[in-house]
N, C-alpha and C positions, 0 to 999 in steps of 0.2 A: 488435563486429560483424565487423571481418576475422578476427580469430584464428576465430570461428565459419564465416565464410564459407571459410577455407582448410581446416577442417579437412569440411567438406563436400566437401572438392575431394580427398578421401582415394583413391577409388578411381581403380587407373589407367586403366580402358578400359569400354567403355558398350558393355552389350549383347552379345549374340551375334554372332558373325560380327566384331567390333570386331577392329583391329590388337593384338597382341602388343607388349605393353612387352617390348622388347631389355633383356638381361639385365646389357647395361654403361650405366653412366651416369657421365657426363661431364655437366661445366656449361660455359659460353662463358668465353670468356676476354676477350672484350669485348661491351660491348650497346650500340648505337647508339639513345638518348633521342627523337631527333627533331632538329630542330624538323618539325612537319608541314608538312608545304607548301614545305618548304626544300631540297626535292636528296634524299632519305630512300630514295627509291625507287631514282635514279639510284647512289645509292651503291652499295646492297644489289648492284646488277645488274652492278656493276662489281668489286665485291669478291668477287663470288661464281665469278669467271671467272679470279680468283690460284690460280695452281698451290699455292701455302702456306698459303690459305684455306679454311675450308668454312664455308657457309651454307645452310640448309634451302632448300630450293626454294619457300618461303612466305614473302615479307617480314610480318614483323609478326606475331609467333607470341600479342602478347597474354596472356602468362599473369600478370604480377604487376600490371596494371591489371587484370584481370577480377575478381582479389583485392581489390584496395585502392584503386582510385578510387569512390569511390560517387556520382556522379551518373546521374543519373535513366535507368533502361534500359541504362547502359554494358556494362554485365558480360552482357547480353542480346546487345544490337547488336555484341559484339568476340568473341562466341562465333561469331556467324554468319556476318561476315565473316572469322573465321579458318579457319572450316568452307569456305566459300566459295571464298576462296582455291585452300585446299589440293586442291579439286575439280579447281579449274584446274587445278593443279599438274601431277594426275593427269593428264588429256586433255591435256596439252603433252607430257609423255611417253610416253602412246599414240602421239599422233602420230609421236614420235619414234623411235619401236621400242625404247624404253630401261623401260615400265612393266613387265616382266614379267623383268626380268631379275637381280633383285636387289640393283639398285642402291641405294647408300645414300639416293639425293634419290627413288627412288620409294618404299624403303621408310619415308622420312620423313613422304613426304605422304600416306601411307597412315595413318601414326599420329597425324599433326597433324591429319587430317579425322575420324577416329574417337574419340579417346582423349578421355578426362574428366581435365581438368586435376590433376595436382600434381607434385610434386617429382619423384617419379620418372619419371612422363611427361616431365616440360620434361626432366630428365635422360638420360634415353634415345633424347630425339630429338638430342642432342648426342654421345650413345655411336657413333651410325652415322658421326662422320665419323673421316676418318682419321687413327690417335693421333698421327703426326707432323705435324698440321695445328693452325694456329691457329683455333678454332672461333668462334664467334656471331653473334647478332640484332643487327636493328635493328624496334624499335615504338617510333614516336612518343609513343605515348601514356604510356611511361613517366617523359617531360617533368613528368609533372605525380603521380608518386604520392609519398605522404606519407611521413613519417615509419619508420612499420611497414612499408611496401613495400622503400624503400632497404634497412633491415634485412635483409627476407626473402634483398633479389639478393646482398647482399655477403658473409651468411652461406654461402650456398651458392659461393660464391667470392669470399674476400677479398681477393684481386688482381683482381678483374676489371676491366677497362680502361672507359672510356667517351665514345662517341665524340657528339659535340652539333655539329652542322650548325646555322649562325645566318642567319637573314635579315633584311633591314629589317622590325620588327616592325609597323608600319604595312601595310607590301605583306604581308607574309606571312596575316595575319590578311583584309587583303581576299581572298586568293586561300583561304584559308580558308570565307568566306564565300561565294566561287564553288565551290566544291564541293559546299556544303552545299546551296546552290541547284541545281544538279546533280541532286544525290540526291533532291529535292523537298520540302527541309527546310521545314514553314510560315515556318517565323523565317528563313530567308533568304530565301524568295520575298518577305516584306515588306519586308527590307534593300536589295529591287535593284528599290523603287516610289517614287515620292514617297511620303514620309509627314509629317506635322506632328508625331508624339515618335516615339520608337525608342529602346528599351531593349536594350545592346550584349550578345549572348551572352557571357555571364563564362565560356564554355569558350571560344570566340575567345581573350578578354584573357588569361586564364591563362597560354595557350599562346603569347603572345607575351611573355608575362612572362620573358625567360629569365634573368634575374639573379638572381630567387627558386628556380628551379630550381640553377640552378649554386650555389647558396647552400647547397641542400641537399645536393646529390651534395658539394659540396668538405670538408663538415663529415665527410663518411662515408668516402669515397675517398682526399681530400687533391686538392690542384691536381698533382701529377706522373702522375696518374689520367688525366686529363681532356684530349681532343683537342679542340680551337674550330676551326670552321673556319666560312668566309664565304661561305653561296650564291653571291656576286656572282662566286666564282673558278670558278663551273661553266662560265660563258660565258666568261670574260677569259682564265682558264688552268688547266683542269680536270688537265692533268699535274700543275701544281704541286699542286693539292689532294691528289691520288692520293700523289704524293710524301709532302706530309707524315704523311697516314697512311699509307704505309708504312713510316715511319719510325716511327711512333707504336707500330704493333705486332709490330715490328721481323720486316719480310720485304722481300725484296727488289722492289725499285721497277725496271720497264724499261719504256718506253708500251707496247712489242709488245706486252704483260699485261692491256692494257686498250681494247681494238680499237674498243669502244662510248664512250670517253670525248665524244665530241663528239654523241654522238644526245640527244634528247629525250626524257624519258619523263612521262607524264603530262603535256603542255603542256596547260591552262587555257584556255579561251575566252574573252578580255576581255570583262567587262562591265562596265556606267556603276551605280560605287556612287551609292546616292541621297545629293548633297549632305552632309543630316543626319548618314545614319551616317558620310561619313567626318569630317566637325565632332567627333563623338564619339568617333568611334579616336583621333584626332588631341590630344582632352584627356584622354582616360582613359590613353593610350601615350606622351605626351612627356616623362614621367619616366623613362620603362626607358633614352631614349637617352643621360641623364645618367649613367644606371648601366654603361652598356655600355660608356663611354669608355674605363673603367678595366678592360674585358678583352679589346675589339678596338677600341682608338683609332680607326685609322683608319675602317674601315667605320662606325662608329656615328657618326663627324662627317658622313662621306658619304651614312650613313641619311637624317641629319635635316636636311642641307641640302636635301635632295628635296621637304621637307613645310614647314621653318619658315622659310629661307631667303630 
């Protein structure tokens, strides 16, 4: 089913009038997994503003989950919102007087809103940044592809670094659920009612699972690959986090570099989970904190003193 589904994703551009696949193609040198709900957004917006970085002006470009995760509509819903997106993208640089001037982030989001996913696409949208730059993504949704996906990203760069942003899997997953209630998800409007049973979205649990994921990138990457960092350092000391990824993909670290470290992005509206479901994160999730110990000690004791304590 994916080798069939990738090779449907053969041609580069859709339609008449579509973007032009650029004639050079470059892969990332790092891709940011996720966690969802963990800081993903605030990174992108922060790494995108390093003079020795470049990042598409579209967080979450979505192309090897649209491949290889097969659950129900994904490959549907991560097409639209990355069309979506890059619409944005556009109209922030109208605004700005920079859409028409051939810049590389307009002529990125000109291609990420038009083009029909493959190699050469995700390629070429990484051709426009500048060669002496460190280039890539971050999509969360890569947390979770299988086996054949890893494949696909490491083939087209077998260096490629990768960076995993951790949050207490319990909160991360609620605020996962506030999202989706957001959106008008039915299955989390019934998560945030009383109910007498509630059956837990296994894409929530998935995604809080991050030991299964680091399980699989370490088998394909190796652990010298892999940056871990700990939501909990966006509020406590967002320099130091910036520090250690810049150290991770070796550029230079100053705060002047990163002017937005203490803003907010995407802050959530608390809502009261229903008793039940959290009963249910609480015993489907108290094994991951076993597992965690042994890759961020301290946070994962600090997780789970929150919940079992």
């Amino acid at each position: 089913m994916y080798a069939a589904r990738a090779l449907e994703a053969g041609n580069a551009v859709r339609g008449a009038g579509a973007a032009k696949v650029g004639s050079r193609i470059r892969f990332p040198d790092f891709v940011g997994i996720g966690a969802q709900k963990a800081g993903t957004s605030w990174l992108h917006w922060n790494l995108s503003g390093h003079p020795e970085l470049w990042l598409p002006p579209v967080k979450e470009l979505h192309y090897f989950d649209q491949l290889y995760v097969d659950t129900p509509g994904h490959q549907r819903a991560a097409d639209e919102r990355r069309r979506q997106k890059a619409e944005h993208a556009r109209a922030r640089l109208v605004e700005a007087g920079t859409a028409e001037d051939g810049s590389a982030e307009a002529r990125a989001a000109a291609l990420i809103a038009t083009g029909v996913i493959s190699d050469e696409w995700y390629g070429s949208i990484f051709g426009l940044a500048p060669p002496t730059s460190t280039c890539g993504e971050i999509t969360g949704s890569y947390a979770l592809l299988p086996q054949e996906g890893l494949d696909h990203l490491v083939r087209l760069n077998p260096d490629v670094k990768i960076l995993f942003l951790l949050r207490d899997p319990i909160d991360r997953a609620i605020a996962h659920v506030q999202m989706l209630y957001k959106r008008g998800d039915p299955h989390a409007q019934r998560e945030f009612e009383p109910l007498e049973t509630l059956e837990v979205d296994p894409r929530v649990l998935a995604r809080s699972r991050y030991s299964e994921t680091l399980r699989r990138y370490r088998t394909r990457v190796g652990d010298d690959a892999i940056w871990i960092g700990d939501f909990d350092q966006l509020a406590d000391d967002p320099a130091g986090l910036l520090r250690s990824v810049c150290v991770f993909l070796g550029v230079e670290f100053d705060d002047r570099l990163f002017p937005g470290m203490h803003a907010k992005i995407h802050e959530g509206t608390p809502r009261q989970l229903d008793p039940a479901a959290y009963d249910r994160l609480k015993a489907a999730l108290e094994p991951e904190y076993d597992e965690l110990v042994a890759i961020l000690p301290d946070a994962a004791r600090r997780w789970r003193a929150r919940h079992f304590d």
